[in-house]
N, CA, C and O of each residue as an XYZ file, in Angstrom:
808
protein
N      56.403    -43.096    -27.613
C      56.004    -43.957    -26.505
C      54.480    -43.946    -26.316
O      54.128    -45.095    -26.048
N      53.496    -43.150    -26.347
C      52.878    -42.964    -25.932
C      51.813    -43.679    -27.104
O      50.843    -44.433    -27.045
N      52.448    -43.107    -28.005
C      51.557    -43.801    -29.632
C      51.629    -45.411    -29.376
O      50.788    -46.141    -29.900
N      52.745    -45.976    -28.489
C      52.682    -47.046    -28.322
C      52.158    -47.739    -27.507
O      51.660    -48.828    -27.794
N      52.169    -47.295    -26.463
C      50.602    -47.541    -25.550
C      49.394    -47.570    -26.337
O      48.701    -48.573    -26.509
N      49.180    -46.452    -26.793
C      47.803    -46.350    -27.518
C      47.650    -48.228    -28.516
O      46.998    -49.191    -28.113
N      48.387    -48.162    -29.649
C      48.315    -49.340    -29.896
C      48.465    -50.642    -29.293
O      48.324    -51.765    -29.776
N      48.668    -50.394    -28.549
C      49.181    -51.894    -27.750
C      47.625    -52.289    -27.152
O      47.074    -53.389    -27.200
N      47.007    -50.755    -26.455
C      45.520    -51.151    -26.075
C      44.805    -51.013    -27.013
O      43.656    -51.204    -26.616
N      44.824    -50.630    -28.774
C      43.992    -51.274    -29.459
C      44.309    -52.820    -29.771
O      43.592    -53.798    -29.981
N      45.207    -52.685    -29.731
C      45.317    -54.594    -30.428
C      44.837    -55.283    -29.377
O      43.992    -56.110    -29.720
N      45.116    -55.242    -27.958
C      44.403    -55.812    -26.840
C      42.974    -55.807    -27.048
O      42.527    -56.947    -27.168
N      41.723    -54.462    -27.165
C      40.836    -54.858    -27.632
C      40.597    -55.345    -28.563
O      39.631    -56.106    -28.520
N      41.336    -55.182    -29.919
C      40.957    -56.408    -30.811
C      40.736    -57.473    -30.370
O      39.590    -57.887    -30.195
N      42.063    -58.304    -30.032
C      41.652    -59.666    -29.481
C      40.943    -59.779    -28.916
O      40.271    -60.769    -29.206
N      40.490    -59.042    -27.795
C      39.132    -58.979    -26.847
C      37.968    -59.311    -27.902
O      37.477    -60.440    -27.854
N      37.540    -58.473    -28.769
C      36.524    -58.916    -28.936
C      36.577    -59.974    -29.698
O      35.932    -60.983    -29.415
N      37.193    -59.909    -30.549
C      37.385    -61.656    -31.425
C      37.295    -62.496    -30.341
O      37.039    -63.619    -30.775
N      37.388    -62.502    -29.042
C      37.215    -64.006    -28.073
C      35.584    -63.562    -28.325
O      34.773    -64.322    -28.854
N      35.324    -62.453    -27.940
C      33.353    -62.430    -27.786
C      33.134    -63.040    -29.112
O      32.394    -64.023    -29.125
N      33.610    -62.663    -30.166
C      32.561    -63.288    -31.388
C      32.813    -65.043    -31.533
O      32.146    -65.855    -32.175
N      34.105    -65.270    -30.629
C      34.193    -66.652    -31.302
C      33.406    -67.303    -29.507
O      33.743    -68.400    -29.063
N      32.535    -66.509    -28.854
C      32.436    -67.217    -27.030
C      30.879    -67.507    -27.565
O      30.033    -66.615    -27.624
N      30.611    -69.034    -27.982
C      29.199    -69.105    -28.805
C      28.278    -69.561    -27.082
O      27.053    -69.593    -26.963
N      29.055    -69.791    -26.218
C      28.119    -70.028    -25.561
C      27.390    -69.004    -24.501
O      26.328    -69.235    -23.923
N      28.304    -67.665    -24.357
C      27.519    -66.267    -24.276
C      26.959    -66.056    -25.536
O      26.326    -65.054    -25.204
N      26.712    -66.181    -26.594
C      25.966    -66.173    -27.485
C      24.641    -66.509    -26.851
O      23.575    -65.899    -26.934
N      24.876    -67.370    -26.343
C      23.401    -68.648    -26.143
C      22.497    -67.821    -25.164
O      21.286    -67.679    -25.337
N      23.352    -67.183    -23.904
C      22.718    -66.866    -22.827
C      22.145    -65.581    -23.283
O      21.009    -65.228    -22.968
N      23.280    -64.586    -24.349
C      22.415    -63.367    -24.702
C      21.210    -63.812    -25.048
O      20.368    -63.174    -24.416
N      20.596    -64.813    -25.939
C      19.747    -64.984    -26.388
C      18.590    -65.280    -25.383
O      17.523    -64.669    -25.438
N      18.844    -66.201    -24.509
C      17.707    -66.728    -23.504
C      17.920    -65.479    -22.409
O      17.239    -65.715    -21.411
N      18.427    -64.618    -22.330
C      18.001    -63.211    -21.832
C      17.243    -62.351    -22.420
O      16.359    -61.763    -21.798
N      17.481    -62.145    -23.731
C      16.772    -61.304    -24.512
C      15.460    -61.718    -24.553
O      14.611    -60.827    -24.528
N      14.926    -63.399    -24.635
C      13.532    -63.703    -24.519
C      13.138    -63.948    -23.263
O      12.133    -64.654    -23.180
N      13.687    -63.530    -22.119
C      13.263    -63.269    -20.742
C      13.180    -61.796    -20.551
O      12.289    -61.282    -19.875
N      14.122    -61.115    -21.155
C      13.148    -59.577    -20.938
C      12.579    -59.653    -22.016
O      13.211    -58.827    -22.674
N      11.718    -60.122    -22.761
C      10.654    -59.638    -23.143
C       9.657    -60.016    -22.741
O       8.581    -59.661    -23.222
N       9.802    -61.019    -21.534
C       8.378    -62.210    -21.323
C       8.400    -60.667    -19.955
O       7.359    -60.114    -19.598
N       9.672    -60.309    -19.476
C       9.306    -59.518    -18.496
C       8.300    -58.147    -18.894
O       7.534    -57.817    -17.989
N       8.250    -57.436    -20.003
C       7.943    -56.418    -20.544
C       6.199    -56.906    -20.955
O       5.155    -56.298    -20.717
N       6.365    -57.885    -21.468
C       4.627    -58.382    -21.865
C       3.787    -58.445    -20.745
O       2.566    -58.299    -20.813
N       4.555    -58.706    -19.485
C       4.132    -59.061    -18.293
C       3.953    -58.368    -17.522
O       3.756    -58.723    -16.360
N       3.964    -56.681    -18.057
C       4.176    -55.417    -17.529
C       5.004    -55.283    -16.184
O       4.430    -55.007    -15.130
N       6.289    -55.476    -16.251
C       7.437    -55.590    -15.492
C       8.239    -54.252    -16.208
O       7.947    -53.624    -17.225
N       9.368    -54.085    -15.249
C      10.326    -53.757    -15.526
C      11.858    -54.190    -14.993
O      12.143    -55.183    -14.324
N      12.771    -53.130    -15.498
C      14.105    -53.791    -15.438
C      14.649    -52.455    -14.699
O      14.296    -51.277    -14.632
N      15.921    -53.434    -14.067
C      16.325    -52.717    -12.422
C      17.561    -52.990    -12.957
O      17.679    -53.936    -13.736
N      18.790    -52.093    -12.565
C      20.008    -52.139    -12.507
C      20.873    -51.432    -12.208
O      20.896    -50.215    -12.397
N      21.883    -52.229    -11.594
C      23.319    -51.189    -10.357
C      24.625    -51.952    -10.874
O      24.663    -52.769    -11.794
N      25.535    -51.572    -10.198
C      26.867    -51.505    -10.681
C      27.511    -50.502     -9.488
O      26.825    -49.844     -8.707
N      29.356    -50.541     -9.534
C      29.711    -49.693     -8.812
C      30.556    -48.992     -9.633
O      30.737    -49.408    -10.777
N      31.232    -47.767     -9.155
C      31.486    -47.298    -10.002
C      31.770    -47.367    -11.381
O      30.766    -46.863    -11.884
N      32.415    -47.637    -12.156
C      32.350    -47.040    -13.799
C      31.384    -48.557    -14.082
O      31.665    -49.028    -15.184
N      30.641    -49.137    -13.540
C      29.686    -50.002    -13.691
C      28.653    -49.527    -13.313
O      27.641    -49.943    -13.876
N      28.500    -48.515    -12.261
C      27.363    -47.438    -12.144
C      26.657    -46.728    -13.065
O      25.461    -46.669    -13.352
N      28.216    -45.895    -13.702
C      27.814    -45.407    -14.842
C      27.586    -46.070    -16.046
O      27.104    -45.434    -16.983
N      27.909    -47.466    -16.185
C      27.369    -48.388    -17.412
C      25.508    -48.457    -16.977
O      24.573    -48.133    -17.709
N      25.455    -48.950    -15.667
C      23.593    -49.173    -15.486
C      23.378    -47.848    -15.302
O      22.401    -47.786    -14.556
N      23.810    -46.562    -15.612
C      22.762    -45.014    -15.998
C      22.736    -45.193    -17.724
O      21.789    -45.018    -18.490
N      23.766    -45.496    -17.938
C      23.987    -44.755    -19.720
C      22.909    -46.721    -20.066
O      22.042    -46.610    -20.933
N      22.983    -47.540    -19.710
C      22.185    -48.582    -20.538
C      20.742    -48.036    -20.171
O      19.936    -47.899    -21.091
N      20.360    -47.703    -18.813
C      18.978    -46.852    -18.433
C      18.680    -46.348    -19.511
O      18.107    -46.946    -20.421
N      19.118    -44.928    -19.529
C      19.172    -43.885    -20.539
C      18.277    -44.270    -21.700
O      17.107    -44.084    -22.034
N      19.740    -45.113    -22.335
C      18.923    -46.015    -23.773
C      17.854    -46.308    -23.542
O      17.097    -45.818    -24.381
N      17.381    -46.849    -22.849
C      15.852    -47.800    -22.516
C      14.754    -46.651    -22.668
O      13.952    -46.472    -23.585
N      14.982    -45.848    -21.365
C      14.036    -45.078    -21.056
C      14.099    -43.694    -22.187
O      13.427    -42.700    -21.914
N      14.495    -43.710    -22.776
C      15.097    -42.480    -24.086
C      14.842    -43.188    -25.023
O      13.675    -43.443    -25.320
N      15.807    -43.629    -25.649
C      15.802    -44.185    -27.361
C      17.382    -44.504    -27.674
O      18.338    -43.837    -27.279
N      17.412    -45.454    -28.324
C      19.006    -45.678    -28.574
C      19.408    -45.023    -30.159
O      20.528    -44.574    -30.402
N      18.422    -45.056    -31.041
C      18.573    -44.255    -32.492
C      16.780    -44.019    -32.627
O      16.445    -42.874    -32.320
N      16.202    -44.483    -32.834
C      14.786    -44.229    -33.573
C      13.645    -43.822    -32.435
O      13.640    -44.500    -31.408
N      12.712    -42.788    -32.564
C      12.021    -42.495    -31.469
C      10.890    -43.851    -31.149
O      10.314    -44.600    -31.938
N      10.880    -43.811    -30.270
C       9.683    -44.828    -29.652
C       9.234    -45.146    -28.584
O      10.141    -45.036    -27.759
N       7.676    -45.730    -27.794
C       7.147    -45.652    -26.860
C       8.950    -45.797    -25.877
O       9.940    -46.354    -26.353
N       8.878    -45.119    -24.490
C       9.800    -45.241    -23.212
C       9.595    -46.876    -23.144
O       8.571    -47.509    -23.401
N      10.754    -47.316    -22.761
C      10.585    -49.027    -21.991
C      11.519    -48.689    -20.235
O      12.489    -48.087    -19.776
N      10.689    -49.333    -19.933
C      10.636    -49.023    -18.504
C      11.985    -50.033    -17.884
O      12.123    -51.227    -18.151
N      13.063    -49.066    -16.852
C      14.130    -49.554    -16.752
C      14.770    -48.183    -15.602
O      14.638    -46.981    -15.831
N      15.340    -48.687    -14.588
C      15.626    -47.878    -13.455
C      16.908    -48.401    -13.039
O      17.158    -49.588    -12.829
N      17.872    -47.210    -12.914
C      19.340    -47.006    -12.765
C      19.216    -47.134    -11.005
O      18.695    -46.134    -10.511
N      19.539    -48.002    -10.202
C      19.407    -48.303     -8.923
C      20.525    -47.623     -8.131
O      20.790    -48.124     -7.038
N      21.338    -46.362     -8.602
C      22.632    -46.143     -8.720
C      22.652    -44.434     -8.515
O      23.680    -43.772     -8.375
N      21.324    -43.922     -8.533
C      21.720    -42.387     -8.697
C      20.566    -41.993     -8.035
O      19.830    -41.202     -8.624
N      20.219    -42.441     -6.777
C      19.346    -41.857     -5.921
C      20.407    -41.219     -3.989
O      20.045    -41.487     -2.844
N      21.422    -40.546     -4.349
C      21.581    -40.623     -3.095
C      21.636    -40.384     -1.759
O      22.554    -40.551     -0.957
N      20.333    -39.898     -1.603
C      19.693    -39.871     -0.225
C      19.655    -41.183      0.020
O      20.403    -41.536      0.932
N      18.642    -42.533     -0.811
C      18.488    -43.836     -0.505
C      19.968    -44.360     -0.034
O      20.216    -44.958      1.013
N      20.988    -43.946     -1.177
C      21.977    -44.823     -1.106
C      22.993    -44.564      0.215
O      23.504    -45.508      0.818
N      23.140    -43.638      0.454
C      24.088    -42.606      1.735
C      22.935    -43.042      3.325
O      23.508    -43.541      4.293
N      21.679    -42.837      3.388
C      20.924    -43.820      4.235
C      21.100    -45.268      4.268
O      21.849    -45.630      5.175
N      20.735    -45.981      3.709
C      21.087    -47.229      3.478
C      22.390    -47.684      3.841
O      22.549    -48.700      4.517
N      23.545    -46.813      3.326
C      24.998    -47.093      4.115
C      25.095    -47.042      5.063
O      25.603    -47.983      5.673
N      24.586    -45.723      5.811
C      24.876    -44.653      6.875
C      23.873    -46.021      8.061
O      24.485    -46.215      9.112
N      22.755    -46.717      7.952
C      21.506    -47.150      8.389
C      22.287    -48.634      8.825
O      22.397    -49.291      9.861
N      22.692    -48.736      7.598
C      22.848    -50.486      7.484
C      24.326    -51.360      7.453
O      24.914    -52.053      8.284
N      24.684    -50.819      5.607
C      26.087    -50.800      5.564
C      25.695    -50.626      3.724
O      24.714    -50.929      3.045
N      27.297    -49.858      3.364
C      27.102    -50.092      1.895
C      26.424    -51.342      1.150
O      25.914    -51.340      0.029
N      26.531    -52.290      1.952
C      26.721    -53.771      1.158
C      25.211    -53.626      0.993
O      24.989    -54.318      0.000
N      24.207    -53.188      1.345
C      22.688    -53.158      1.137
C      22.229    -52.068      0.610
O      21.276    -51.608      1.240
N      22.567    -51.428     -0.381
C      22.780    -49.421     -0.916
C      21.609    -50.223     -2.128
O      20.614    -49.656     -2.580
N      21.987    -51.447     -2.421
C      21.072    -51.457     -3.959
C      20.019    -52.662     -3.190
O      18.863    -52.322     -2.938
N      20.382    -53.745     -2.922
C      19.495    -54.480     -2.164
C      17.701    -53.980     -1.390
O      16.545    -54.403     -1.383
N      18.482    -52.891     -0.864
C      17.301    -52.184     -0.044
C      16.676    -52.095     -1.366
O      16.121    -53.155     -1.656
N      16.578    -51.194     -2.262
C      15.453    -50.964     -3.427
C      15.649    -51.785     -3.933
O      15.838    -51.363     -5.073
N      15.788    -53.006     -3.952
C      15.233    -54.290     -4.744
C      14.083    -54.780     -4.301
O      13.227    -55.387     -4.943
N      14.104    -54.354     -2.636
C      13.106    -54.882     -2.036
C      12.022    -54.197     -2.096
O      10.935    -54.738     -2.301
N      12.170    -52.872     -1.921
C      11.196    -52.100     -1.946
C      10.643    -51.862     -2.933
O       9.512    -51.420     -2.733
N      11.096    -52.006     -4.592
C      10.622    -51.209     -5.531
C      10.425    -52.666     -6.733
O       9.819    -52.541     -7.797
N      10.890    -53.613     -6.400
C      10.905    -54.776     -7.523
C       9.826    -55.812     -7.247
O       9.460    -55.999     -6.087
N       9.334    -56.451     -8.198
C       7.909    -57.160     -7.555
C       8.519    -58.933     -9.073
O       9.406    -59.147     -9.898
N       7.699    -59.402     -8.701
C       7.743    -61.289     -9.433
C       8.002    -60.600    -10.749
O       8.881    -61.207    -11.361
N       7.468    -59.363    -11.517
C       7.223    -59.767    -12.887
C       8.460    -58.851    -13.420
O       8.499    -58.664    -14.636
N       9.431    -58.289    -12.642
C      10.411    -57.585    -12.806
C      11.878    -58.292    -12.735
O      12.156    -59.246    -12.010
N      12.534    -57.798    -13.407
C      14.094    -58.251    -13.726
C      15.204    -57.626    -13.724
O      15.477    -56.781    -14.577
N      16.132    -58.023    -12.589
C      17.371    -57.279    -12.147
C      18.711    -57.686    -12.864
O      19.103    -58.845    -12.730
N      19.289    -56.972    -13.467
C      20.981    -56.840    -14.296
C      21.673    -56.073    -13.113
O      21.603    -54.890    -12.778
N      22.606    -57.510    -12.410
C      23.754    -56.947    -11.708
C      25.007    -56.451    -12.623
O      25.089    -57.209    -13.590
N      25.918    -55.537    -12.653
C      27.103    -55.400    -13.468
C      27.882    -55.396    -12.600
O      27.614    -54.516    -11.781
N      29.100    -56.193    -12.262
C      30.198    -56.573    -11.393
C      30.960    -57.446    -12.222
O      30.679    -58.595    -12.563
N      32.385    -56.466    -12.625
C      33.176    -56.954    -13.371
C      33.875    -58.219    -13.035
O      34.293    -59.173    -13.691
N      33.855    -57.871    -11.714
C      34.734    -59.563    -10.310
C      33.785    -60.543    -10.623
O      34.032    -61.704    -10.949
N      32.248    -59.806    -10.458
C      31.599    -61.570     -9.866
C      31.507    -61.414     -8.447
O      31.142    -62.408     -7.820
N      31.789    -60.268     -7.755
C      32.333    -60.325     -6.638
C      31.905    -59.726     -5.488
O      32.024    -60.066     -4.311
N      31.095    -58.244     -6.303
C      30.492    -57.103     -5.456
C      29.905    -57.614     -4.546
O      29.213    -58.546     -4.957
N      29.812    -57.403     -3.094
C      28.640    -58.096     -2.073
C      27.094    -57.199     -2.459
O      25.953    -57.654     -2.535
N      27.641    -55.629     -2.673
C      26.589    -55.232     -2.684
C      25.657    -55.265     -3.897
O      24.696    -54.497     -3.932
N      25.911    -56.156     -4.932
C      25.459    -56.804     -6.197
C      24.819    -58.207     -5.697
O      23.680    -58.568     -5.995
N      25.772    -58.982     -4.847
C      25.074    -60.543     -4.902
C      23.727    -60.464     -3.323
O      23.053    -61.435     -2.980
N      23.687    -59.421     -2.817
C      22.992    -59.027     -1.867
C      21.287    -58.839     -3.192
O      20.101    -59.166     -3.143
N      22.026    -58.271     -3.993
C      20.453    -58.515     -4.952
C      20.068    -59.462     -5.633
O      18.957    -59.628     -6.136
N      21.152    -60.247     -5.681
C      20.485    -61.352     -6.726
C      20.030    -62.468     -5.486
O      19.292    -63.359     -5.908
N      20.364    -62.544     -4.029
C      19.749    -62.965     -3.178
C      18.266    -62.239     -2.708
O      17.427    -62.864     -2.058
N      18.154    -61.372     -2.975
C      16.571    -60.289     -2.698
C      15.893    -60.707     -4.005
O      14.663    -60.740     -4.019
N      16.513    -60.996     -4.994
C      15.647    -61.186     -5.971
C      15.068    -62.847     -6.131
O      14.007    -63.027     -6.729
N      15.851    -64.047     -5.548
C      15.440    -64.843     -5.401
C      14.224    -64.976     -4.350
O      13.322    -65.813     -4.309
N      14.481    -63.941     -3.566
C      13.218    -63.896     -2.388
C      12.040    -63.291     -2.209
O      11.193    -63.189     -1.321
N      12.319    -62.719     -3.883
C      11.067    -61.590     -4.164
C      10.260    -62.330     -5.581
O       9.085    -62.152     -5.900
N      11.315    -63.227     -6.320
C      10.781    -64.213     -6.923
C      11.216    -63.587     -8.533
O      10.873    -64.118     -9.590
N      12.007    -62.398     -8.406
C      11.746    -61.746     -9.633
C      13.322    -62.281    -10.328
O      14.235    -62.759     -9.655
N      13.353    -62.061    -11.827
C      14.454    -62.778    -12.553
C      15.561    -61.521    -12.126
O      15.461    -60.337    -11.806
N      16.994    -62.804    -12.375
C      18.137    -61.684    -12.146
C      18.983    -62.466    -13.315
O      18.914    -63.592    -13.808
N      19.984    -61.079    -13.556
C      21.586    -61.466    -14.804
C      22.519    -60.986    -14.119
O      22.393    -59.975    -13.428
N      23.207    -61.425    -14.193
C      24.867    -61.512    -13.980
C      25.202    -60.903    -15.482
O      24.852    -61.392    -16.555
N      25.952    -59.738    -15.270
C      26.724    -59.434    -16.026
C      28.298    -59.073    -15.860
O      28.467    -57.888    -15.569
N      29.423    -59.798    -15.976
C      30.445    -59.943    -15.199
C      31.798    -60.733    -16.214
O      31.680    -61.246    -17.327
N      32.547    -60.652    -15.703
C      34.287    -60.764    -16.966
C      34.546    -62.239    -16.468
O      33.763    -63.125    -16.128
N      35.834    -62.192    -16.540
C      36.507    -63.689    -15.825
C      35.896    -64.909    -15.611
O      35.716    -65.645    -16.582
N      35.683    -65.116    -14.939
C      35.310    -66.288    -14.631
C      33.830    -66.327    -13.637
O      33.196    -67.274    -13.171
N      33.669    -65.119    -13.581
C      32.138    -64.163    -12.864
C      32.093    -64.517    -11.698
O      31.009    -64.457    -11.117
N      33.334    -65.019    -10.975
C      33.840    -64.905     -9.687
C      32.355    -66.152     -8.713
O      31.886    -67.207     -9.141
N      32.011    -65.378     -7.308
C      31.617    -65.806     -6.273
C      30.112    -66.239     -7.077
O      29.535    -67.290     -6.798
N      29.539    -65.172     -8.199
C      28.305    -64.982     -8.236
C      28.275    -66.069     -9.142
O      27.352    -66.795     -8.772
N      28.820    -66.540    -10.137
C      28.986    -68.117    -10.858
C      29.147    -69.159    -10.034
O      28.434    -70.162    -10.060
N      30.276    -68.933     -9.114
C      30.235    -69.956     -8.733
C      29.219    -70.524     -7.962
O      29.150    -71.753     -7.959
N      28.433    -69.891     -7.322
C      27.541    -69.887     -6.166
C      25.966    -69.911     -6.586
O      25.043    -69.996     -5.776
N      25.799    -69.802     -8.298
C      24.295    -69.870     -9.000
C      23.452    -68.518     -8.598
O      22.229    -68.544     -8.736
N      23.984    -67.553     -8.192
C      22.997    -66.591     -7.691
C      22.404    -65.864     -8.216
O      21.638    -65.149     -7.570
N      22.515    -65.734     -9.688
C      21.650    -65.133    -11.020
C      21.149    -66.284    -11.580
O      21.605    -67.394    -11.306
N      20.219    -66.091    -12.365
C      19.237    -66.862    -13.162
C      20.217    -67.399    -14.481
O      20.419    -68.512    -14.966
N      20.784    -65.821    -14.843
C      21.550    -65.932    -16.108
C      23.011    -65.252    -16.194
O      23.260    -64.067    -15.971
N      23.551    -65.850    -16.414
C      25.463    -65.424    -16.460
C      25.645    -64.761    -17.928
O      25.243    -65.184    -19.012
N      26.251    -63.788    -17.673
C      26.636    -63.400    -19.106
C      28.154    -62.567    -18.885
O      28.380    -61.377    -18.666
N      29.147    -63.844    -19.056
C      30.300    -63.477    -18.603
C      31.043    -63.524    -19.302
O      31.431    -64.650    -19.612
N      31.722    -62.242    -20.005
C      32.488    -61.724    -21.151
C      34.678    -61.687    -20.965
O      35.503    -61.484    -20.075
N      34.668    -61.956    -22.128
C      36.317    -62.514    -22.183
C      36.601    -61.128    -21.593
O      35.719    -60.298    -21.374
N      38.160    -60.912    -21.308
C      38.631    -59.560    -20.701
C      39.930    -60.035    -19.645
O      39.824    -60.649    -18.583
N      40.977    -59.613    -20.204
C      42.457    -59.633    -19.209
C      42.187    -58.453    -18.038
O      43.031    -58.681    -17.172
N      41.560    -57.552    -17.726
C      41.225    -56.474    -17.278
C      40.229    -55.767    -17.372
O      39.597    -55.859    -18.424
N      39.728    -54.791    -16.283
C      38.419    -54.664    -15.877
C      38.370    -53.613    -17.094
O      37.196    -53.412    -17.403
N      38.988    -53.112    -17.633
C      38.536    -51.764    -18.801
C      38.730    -53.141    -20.254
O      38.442    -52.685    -21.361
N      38.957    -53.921    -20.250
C      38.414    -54.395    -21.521
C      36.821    -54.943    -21.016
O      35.777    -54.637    -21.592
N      36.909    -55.631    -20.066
C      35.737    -56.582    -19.834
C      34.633    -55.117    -20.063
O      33.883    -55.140    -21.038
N      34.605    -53.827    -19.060
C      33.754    -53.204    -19.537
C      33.567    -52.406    -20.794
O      32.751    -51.485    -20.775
N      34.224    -52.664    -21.854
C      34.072    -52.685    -23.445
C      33.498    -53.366    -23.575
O      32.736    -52.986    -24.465
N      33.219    -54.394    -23.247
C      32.515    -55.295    -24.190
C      31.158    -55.420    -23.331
O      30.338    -56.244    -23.736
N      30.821    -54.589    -22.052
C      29.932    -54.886    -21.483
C      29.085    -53.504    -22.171
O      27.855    -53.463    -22.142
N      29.629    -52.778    -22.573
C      29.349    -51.578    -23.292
C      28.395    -51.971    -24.759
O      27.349    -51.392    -25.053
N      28.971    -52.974    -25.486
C      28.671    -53.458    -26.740
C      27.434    -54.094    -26.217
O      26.450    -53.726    -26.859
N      27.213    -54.777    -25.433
C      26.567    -56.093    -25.035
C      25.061    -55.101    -24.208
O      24.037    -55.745    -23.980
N      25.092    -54.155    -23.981
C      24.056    -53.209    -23.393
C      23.979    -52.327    -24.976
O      23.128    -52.886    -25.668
N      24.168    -51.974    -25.195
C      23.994    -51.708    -26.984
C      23.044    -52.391    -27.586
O      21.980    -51.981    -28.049
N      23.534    -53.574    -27.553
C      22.918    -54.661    -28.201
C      21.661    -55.199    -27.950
O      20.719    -55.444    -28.705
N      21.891    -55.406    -26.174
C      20.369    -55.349    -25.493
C      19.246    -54.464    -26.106
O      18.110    -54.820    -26.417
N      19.891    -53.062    -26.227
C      18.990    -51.843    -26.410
C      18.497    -52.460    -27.642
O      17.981    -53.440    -27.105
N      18.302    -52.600    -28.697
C      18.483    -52.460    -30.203
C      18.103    -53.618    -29.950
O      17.269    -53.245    -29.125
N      17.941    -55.210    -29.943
C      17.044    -55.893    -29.917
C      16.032    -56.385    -28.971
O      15.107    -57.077    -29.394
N      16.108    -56.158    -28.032
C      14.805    -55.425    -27.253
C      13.898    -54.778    -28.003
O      12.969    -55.408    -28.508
N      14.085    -52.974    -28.241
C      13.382    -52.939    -29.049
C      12.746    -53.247    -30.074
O      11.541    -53.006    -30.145
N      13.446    -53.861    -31.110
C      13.102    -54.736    -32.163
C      11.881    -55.599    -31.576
O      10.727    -55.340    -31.918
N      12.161    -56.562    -30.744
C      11.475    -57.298    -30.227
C      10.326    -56.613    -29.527
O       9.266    -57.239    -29.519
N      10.347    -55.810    -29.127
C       8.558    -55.362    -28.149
C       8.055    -54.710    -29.232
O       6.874    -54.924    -29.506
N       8.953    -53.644    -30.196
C       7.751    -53.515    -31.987
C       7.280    -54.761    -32.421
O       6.273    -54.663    -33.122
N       7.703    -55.954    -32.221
C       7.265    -56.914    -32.805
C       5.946    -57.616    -31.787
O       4.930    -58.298    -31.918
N       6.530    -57.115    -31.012
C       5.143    -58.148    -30.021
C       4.625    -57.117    -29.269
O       4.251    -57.192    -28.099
N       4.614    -55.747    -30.291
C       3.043    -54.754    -30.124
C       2.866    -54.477    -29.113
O       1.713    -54.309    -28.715
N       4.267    -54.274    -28.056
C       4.315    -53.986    -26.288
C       4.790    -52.331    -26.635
O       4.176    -51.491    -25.977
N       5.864    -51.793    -27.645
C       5.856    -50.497    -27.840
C       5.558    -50.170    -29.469
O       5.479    -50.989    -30.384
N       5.444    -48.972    -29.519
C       5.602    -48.813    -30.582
C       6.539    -47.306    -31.034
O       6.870    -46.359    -30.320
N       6.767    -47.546    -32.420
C       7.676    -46.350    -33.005
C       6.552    -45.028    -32.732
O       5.341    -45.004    -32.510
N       7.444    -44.129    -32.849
C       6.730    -42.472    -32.656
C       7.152    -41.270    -33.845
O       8.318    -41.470    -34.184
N       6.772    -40.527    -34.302
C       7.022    -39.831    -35.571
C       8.031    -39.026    -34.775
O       8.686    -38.142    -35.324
């Protein structure tokens, strides 16, 4: 029985990702993201990002990469997990209400030449579309990163850029949101070695 579970949720991610390789028009948007964080990085900006739980821990571990290295050593690229400060965040609740835990440091810490990645598997989080409204008012770029149909935050235009991945369920959608922050990492870098914003380190 149990071996059969197991397979049943690999073949489920199979198909999962075969919809990503055949979804050409998230193709498109990875792309016109990838050359918006780099216009953000030339522009000496950085990149901001939250999530709630096991989307929390997706914007620490994509941080990580950034500010670390994903395989090859090289200059830090600047990138802040909005998710693991919590004095801010337990104030901010305790002050205001959860729904403003990431909002508040959007305001405080994000400026025009900086760029915010919401991760909300719904589309739905308030305390996610609370930033991509601070970020329209602070002037700085925002992504939607989100499953289904990317819920309230599609429907409603409140990111710059949608990048909304196939998924029957919130543990496939964040597989592939897993791949898709991977991917970021690794051509990003590529891209700022190329346009002489970082460089490799021995």
């Amino acid at each position: 029985m149990t071996k059969d579970i197991l397979l049943k949720e690999i073949n489920e991610a199979a198909q999962n990702l075969k919809a990503l390789q055949d979804a050409s028009a998230l193709h498109n948007d990875f792309e016109n993201m990838i050359n918006e964080m780099v216009k953000v990085y030339k522009n000496g900006g950085g990149l901001y990002v939250a999530g709630n739980g096991g989307s929390a821990a997706d914007a620490q571990h994509f941080v990580a990469e950034l500010v670390v290295k994903l395989s090859k050593n090289r200059d830090p690229i600047k990138a802040v997990a909005l998710t693991v400060d919590t004095s801010i965040i337990t104030a901010a609740g305790n002050d205001f209400s959860y729904d403003e835990i990431f909002s508040r440091q959007v305001e405080a810490l994000m400026g025009p030449k900086d760029m915010f990645i919401g991760i909300t598997t719904s589309g739905n989080s308030p305390n996610i579309l609370k930033c991509f409204s601070m970020c329209k008012k602070i002037g700085a770029k925002s992504v939607l990163l989100s499953g289904k149909d990317g819920g309230k935050a599609v429907k409603e235009k409140m990111a710059d850029i949608n990048l909304v991945v196939p998924g029957p369920n919130t543990a496939r959608i964040q597989e592939v949101h897993e791949i898709l922050y991977h991917t970021i990492c690794l051509v990003l870098e590529k891209k700022l070695i190329e346009e002489k914003v970082i460089s490799y380190r021995p």
